[in-house]
DSSP file (Angstrom, degrees, kcal/mol; ACC not computed):
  #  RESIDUE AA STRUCTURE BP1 BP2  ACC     N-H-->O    O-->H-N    N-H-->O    O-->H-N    TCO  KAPPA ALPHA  PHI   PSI    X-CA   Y-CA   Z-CA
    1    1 A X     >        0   0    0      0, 0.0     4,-2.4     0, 0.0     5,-0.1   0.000 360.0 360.0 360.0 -30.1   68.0  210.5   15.9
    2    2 A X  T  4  +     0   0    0      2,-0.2     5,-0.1     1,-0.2    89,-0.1   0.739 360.0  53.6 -89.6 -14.0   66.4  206.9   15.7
    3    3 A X  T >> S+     0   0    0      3,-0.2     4,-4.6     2,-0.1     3,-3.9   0.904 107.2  47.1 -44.9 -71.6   69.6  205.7   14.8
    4    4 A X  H 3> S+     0   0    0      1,-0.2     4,-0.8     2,-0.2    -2,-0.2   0.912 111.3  48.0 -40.8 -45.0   71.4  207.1   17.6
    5    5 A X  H 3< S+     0   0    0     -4,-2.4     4,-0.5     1,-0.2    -1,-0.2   0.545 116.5  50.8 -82.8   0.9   68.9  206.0   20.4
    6    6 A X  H <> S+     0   0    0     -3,-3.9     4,-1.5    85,-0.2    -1,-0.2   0.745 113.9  36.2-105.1 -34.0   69.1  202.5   18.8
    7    7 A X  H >X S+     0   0    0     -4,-4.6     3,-2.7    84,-0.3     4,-0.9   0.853 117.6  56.1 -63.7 -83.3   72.6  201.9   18.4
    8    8 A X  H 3X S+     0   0    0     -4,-0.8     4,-2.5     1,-0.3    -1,-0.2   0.484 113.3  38.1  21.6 -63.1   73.0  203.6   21.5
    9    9 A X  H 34 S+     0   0    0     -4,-0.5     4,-0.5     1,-0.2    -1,-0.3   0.573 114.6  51.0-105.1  13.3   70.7  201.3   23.3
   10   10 A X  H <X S+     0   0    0     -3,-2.7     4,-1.8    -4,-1.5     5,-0.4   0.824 109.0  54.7 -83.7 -48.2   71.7  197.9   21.5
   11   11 A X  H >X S+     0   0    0     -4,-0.9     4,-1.7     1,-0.3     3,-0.7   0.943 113.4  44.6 -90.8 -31.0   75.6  198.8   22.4
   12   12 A X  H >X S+     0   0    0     -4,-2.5     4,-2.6     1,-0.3     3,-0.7   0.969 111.3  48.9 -44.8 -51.3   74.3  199.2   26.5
   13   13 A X  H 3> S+     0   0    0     -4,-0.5     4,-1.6     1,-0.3    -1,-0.3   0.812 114.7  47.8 -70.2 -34.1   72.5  196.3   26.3
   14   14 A X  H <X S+     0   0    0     -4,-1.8     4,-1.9    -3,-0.7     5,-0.4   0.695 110.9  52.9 -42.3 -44.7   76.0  194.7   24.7
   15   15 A X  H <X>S+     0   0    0     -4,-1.7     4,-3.0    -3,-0.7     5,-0.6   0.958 110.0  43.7 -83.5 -36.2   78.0  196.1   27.3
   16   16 A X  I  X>S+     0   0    0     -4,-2.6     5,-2.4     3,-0.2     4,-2.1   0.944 114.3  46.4 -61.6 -43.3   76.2  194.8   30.0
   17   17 A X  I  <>S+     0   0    0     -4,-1.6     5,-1.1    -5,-0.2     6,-0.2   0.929 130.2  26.2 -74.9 -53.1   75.7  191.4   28.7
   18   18 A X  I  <5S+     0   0    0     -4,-1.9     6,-1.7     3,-0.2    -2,-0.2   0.762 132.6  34.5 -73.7 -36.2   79.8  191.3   27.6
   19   19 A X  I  <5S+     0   0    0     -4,-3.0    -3,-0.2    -5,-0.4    -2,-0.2   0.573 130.8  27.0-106.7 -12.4   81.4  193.8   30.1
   20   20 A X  I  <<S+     0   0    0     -4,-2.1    -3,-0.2    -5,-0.6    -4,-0.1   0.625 132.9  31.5-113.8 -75.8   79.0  193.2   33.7
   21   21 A X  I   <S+     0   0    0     -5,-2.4    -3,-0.2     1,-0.3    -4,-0.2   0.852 135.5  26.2 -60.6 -66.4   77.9  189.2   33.0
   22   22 A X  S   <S-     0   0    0     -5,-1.1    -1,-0.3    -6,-0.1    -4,-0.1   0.569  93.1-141.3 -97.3 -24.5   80.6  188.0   31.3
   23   23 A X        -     0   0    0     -7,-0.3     2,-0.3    -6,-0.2    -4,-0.2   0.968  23.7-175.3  31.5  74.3   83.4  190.4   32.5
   24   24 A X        -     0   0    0     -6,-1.7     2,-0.3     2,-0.0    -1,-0.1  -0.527  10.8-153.9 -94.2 122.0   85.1  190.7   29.2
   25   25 A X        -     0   0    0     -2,-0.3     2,-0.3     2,-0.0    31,-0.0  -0.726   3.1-156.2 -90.2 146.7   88.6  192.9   30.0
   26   26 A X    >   -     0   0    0     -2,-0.3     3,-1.0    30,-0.1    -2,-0.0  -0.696   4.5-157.8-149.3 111.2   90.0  195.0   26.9
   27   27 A X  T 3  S+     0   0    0     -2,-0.3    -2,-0.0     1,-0.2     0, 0.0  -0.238  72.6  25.8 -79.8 146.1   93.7  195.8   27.2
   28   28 A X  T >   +     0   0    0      1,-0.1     3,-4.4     2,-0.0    -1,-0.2   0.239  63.5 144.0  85.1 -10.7   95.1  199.0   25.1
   29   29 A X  G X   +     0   0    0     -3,-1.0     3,-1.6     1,-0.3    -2,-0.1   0.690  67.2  67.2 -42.9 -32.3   91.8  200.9   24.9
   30   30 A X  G 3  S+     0   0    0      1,-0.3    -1,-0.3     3,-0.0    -2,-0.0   0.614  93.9  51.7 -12.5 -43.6   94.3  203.9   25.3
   31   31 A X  G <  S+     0   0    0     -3,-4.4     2,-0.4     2,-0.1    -1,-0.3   0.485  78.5  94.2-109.2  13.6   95.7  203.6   22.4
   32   32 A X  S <  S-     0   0    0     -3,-1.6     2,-0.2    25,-0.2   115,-0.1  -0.779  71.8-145.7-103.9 124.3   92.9  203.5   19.9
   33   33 A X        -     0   0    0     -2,-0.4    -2,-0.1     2,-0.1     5,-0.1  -0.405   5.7-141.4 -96.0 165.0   92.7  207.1   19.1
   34   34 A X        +     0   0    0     -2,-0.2     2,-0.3    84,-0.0    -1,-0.1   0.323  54.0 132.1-121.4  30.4   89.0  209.1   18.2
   35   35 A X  S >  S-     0   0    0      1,-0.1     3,-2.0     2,-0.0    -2,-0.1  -0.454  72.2-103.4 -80.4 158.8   90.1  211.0   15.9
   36   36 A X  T 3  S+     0   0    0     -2,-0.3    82,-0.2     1,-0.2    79,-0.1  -0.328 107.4  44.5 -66.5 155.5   87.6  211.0   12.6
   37   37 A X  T 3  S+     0   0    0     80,-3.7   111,-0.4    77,-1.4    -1,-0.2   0.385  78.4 135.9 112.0 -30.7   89.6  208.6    9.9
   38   38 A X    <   -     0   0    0     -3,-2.0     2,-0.3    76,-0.2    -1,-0.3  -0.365  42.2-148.2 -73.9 172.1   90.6  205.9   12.1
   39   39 A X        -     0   0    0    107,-0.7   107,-0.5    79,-0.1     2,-0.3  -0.890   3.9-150.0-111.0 115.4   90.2  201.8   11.0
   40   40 A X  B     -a  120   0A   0     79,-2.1    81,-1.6    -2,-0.3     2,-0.3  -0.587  20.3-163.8 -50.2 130.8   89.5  199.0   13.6
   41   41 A X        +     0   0    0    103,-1.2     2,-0.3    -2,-0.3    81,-0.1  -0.944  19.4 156.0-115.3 125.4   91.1  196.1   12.1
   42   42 A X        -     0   0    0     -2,-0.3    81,-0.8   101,-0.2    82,-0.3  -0.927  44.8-111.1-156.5 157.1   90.1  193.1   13.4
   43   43 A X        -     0   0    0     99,-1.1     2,-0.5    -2,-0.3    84,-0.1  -0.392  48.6-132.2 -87.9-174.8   89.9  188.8   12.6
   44   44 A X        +     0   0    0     86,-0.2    84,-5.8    -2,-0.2    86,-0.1  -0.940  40.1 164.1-162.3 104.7   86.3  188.2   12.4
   45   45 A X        -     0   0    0     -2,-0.5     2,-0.2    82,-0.3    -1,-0.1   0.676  61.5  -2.8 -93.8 -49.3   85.0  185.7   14.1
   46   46 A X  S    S-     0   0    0      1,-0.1     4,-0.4    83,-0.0    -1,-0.2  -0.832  76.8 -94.1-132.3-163.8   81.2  186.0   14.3
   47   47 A X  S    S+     0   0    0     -2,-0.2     4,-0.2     1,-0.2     3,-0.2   0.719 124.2  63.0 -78.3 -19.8   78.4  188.8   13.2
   48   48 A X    >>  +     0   0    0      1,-0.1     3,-2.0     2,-0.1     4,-1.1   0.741  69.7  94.1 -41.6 -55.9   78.8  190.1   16.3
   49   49 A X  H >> S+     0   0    0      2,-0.2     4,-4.2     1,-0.2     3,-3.9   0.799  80.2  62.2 -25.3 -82.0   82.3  190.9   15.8
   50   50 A X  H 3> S+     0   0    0     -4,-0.4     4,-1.7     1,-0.3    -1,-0.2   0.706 107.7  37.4  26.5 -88.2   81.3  194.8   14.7
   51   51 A X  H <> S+     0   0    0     -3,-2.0     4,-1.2    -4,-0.2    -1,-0.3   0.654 107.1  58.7 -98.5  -8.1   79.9  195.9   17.3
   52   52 A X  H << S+     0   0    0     -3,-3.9     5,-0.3    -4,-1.1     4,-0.2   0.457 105.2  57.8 -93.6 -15.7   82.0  194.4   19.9
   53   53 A X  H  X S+     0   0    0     -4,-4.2     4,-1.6     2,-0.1     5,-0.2   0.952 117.1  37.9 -60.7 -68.0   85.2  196.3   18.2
   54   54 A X  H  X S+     0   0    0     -4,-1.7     4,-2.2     1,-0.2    -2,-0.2   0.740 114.2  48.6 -64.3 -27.3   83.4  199.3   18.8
   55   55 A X  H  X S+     0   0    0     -4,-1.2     4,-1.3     2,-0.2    -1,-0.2   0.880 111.3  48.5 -67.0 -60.5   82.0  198.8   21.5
   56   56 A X  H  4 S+     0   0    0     -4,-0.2    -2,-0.2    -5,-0.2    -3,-0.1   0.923 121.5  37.7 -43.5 -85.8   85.2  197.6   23.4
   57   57 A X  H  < S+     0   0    0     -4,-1.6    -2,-0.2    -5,-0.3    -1,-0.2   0.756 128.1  25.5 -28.9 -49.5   87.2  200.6   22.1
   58   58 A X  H  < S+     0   0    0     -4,-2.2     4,-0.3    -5,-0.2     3,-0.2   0.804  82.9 125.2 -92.4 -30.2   84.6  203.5   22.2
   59   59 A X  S  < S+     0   0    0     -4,-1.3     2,-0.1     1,-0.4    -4,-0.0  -0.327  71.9  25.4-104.7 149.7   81.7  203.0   24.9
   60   60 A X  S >  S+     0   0    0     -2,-0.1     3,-1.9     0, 0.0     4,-0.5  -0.986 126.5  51.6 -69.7 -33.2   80.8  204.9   27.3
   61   61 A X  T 3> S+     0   0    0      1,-0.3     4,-0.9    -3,-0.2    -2,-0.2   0.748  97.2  68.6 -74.1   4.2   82.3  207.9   25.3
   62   62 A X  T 34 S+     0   0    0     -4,-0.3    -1,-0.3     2,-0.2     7,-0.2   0.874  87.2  68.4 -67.8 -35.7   80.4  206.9   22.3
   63   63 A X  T <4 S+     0   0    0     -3,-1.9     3,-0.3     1,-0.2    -2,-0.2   0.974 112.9  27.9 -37.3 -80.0   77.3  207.9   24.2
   64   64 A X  T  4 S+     0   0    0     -4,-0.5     2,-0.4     1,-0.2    -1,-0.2   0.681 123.4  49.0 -67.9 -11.0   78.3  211.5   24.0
   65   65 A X    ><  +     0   0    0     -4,-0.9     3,-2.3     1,-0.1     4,-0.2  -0.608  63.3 177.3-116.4  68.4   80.5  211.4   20.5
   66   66 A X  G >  S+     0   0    0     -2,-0.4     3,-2.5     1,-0.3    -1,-0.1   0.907  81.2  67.6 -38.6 -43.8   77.7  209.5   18.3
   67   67 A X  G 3  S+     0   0    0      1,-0.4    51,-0.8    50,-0.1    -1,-0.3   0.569  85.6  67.4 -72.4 -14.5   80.6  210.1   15.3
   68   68 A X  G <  S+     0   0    0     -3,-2.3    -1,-0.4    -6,-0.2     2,-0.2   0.487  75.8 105.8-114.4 -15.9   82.8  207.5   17.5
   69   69 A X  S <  S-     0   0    0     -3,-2.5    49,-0.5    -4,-0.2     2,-0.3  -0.507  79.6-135.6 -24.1 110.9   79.9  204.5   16.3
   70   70 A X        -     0   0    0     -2,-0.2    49,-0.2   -20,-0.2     2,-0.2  -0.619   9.6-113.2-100.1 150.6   82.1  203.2   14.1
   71   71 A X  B     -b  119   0B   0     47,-1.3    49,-3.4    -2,-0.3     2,-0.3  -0.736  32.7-148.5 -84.8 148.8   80.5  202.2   10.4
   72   72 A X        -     0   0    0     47,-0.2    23,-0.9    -2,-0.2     2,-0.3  -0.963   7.8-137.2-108.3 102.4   80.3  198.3    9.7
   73   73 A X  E     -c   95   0C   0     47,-0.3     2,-0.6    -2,-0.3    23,-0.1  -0.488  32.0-152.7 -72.0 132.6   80.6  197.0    6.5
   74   74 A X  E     -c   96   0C   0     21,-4.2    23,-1.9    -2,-0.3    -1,-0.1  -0.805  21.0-128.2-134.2 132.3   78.1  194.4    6.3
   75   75 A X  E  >  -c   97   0C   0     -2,-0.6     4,-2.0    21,-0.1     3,-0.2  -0.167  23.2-155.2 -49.3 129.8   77.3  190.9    4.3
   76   76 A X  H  > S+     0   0    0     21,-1.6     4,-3.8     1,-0.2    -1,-0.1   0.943  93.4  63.0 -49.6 -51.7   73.8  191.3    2.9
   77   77 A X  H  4 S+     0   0    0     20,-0.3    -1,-0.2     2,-0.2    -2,-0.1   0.458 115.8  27.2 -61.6 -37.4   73.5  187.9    2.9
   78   78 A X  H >4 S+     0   0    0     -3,-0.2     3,-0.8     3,-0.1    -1,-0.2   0.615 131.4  34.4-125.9 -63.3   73.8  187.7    6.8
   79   79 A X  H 3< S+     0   0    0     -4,-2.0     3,-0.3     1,-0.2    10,-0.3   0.908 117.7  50.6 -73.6 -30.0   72.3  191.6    7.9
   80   80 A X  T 3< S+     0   0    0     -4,-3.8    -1,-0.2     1,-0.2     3,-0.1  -0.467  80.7  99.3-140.6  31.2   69.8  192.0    5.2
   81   81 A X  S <  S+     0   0    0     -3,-0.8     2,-0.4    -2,-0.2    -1,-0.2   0.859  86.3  28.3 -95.2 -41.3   67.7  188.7    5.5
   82   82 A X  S  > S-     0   0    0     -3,-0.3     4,-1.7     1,-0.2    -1,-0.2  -0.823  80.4-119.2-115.3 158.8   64.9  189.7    7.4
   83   83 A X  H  > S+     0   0    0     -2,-0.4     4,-2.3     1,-0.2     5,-0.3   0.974 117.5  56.6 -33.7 -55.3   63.0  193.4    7.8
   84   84 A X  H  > S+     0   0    0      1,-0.2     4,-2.3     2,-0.2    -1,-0.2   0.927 107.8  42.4 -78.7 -23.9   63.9  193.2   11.4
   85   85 A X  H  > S+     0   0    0      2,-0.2     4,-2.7     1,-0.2    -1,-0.2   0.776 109.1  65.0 -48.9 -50.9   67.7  192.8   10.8
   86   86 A X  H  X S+     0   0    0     -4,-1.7     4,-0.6     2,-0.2     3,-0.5   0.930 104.7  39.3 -13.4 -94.2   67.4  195.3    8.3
   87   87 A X  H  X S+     0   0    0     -4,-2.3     4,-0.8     1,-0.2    -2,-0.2   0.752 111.8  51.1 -40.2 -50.9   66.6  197.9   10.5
   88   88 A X  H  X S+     0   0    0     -4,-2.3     4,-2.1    -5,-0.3     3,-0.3   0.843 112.7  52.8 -78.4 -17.3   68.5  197.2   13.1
   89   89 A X  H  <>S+     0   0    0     -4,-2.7     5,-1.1    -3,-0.5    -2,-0.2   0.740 108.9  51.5 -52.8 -39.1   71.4  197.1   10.4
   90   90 A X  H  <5S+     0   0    0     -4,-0.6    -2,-0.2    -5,-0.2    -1,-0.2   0.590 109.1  43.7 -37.0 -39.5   70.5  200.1    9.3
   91   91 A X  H  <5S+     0   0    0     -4,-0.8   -84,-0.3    -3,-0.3   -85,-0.2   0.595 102.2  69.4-108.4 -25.4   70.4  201.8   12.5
   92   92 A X  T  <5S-     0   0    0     -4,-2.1    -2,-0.1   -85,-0.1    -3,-0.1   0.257 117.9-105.1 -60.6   5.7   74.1  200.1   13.6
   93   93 A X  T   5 +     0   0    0      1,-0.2    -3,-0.1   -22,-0.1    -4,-0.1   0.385  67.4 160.1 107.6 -24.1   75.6  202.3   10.9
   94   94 A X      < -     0   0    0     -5,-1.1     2,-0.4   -23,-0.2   -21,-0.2   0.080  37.7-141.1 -73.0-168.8   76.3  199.5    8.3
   95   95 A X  E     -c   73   0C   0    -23,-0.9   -21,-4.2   -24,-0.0     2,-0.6  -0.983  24.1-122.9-145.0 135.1   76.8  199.5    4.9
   96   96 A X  E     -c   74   0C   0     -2,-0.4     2,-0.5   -23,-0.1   -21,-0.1  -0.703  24.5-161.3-100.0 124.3   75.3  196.7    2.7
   97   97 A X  E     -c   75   0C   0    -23,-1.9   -21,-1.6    -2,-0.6   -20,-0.3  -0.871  16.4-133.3 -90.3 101.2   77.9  194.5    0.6
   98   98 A X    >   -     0   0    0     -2,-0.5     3,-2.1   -23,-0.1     4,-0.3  -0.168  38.4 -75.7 -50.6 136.2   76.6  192.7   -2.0
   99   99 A X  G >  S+     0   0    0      1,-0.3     3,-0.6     2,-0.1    -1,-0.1  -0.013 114.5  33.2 -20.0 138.8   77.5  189.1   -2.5
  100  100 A X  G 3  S-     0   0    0      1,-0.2    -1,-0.3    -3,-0.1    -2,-0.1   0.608 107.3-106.9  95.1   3.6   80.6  188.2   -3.8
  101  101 A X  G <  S+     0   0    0     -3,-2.1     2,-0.9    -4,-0.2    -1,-0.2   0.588  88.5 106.6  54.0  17.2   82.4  191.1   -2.2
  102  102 A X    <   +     0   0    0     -3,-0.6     2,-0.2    -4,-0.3    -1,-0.2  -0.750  36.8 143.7-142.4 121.9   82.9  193.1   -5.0
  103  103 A X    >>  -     0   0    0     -2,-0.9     4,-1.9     1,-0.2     3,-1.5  -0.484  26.7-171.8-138.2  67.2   80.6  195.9   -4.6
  104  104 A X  H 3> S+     0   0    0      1,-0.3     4,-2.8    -2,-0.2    -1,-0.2   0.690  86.9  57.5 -25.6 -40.0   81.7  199.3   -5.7
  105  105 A X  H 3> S+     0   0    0      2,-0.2     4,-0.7     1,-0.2    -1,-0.3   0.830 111.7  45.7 -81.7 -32.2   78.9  201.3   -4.5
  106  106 A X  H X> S+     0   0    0     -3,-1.5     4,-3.8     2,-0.2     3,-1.9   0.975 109.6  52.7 -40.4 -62.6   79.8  199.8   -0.9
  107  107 A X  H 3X S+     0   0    0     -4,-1.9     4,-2.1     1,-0.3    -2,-0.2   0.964 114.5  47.7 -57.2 -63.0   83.5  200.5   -1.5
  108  108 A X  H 3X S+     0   0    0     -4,-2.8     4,-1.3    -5,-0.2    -1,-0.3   0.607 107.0  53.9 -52.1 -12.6   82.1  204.4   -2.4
  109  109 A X  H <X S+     0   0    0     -3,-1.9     4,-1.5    -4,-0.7    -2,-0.2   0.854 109.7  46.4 -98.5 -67.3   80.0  204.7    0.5
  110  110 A X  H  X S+     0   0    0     -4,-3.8     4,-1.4     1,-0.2    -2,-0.2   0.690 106.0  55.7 -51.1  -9.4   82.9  203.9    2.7
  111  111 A X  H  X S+     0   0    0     -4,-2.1     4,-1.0    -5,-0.2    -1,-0.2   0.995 113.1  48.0 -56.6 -74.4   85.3  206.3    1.0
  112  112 A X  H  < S+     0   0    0     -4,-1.3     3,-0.2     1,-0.2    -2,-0.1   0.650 117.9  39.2  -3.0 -78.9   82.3  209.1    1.9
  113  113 A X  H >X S+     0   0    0     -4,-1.5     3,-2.3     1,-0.2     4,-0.8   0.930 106.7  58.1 -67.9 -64.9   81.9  208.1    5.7
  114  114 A X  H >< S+     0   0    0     -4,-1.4     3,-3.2     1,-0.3   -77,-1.4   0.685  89.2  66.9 -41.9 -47.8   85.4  207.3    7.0
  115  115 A X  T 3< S+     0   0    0     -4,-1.0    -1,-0.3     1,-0.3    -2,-0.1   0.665 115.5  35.1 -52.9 -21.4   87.1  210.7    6.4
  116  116 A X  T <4 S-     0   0    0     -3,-2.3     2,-0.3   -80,-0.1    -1,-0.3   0.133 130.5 -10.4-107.6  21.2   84.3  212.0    9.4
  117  117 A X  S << S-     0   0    0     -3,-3.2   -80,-3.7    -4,-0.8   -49,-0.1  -0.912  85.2 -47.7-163.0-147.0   84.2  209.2   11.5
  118  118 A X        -     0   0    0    -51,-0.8   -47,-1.3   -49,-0.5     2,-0.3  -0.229  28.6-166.8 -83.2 170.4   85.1  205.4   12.2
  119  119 A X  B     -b   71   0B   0    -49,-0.2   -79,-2.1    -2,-0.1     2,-0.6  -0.794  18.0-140.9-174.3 133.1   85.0  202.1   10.6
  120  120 A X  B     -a   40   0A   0    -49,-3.4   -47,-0.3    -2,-0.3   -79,-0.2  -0.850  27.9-178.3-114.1 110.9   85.4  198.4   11.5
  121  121 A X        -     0   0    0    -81,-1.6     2,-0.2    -2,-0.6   -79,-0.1   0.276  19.8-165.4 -78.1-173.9   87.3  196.2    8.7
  122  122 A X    >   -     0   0    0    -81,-0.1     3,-1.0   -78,-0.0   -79,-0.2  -0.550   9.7-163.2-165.3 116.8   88.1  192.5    8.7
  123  123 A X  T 3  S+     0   0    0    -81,-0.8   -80,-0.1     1,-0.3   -82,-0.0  -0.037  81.8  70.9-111.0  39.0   90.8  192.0    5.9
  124  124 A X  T 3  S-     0   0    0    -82,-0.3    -1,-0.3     2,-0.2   -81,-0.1   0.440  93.7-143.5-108.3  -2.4   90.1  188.5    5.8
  125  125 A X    <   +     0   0    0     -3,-1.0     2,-0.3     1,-0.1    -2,-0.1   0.352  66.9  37.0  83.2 -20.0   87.2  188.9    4.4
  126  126 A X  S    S-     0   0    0    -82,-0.1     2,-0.6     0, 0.0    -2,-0.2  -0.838  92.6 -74.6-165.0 174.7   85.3  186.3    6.1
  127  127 A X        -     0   0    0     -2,-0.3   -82,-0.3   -82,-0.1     2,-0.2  -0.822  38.7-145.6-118.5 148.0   85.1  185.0    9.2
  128  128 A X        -     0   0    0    -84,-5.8     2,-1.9    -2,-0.6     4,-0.1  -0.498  25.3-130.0-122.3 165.4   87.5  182.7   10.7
  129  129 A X  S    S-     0   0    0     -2,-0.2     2,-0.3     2,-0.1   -84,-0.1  -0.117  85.6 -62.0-106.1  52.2   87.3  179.7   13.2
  130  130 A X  S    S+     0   0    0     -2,-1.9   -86,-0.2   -86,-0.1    -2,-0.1  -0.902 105.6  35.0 112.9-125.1   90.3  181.7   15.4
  131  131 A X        -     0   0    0     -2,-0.3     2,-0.6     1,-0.1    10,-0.2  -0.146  64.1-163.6 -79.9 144.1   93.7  182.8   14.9
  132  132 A X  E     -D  140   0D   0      8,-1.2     8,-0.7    -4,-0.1     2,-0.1  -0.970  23.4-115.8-129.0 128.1   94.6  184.0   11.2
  133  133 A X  E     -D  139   0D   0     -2,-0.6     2,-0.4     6,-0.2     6,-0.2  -0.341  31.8-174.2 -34.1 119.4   97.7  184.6    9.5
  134  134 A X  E  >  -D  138   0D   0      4,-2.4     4,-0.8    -2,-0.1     3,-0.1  -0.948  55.2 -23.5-136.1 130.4   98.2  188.3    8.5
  135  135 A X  T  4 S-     0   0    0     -2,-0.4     2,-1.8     1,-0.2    -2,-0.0   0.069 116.8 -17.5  74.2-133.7  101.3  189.4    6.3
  136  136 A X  T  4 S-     0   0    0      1,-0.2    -1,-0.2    -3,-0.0     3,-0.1  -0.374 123.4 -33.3-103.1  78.4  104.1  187.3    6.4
  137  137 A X  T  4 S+     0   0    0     -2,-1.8     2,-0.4     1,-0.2    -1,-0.2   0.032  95.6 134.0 114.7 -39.3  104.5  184.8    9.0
  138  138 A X  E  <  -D  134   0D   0     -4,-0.8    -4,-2.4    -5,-0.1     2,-0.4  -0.397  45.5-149.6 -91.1 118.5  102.7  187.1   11.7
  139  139 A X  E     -D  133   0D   0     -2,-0.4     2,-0.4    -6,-0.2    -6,-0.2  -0.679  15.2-170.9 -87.9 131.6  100.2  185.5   13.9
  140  140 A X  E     -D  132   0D   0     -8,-0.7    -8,-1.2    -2,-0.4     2,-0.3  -0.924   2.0-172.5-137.3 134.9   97.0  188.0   15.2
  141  141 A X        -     0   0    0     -2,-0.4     2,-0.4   -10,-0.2   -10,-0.1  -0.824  57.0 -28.2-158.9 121.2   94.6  187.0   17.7
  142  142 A X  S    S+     0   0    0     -2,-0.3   -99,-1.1   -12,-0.1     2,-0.5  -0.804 108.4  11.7  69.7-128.4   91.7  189.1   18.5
  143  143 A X        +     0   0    0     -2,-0.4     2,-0.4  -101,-0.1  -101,-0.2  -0.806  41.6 179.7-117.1 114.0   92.2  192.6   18.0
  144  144 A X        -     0   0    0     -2,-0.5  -103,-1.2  -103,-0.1     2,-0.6  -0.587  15.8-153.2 -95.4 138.2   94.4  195.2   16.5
  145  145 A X        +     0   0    0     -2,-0.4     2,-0.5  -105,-0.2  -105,-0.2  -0.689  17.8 177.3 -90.3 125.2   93.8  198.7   16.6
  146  146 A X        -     0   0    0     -2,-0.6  -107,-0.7  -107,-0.5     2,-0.4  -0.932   3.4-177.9-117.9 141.6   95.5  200.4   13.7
  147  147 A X    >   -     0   0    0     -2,-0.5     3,-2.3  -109,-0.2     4,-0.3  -0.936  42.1 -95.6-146.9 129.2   95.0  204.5   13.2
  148  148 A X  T 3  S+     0   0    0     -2,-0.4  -110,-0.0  -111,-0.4    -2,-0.0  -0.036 105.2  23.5 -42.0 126.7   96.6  206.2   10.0
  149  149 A X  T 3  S+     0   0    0      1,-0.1    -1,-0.3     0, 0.0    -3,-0.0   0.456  96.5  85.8 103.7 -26.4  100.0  207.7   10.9
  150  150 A X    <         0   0    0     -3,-2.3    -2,-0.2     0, 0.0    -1,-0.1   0.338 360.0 360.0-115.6  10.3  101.0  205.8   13.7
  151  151 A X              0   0    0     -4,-0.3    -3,-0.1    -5,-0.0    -5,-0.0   0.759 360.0 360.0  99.0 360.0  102.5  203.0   11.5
């Protein structure tokens, strides 16, 4: 329950500040499906990044479908420096990666969680200072929504 009512009231406080102040637009939300299963794929630009996938995609109806909170896998090194980052890592859903990215028990924890809910990737691995190459040639900027099955 103290998850929900803190992601919950971190993603308002996110939407207001990105979607009222800032009047941040997000084209396609349509087509990002809620079924349990799905992947957010996204470049990854700050720590932020995360929660502003999900948030763009899901919110308000994340507010009544908690399962639509998408899990973040999340640099230790960056979420896990102080107690209070912790927590509030903790309570956004993530899943703590050990340095060096190759962290089995991470990689098993997401296996668990996606098959009943969400999850927001970055297959660059890192984060990058704008547009990144993907595949062969093919230039991505911002975000693509991917869902198993639709190609």
């Amino acid at each position: 329950m103290t998850s929900y009512l803190v992601t919950n009231l971190t993603v308002t406080a996110f939407w207001v500040l990105f979607f009222v102040l800032n009047r941040t637009r997000v084209l396609g939300r349509k087509n990002v499906g809620t079924e349990p299963n799905t992947l957010l794929l996204s470049n990854h630009q700050s720590m932020l990044d995360s929660f502003l996938v999900g948030l763009a995609a899901f919110y308000p109806r994340s507010l009544l479908q908690p399962r639509l909170l998408p899990w973040n896998p999340a640099a230790a090194e960056n979420f896990y420096r102080t107690p209070i980052l912790a927590w509030l890592a903790d309570n956004w859903k993530c899943i703590w990666v050990q340095p060096g990215r190759r962290d089995l028990h991470a990689l098993h924890r997401m296996i668990q969680v996606l098959p009943r809910g969400v999850m927001t990737l970055f297959p660059e691995g890192t984060r990058t200072g704008g547009t990144a190459r993907w595949g062969r040639g093919t230039r991505v900027r911002g975000c693509s929504f991917w869902r198993p099955g639709r190609g």
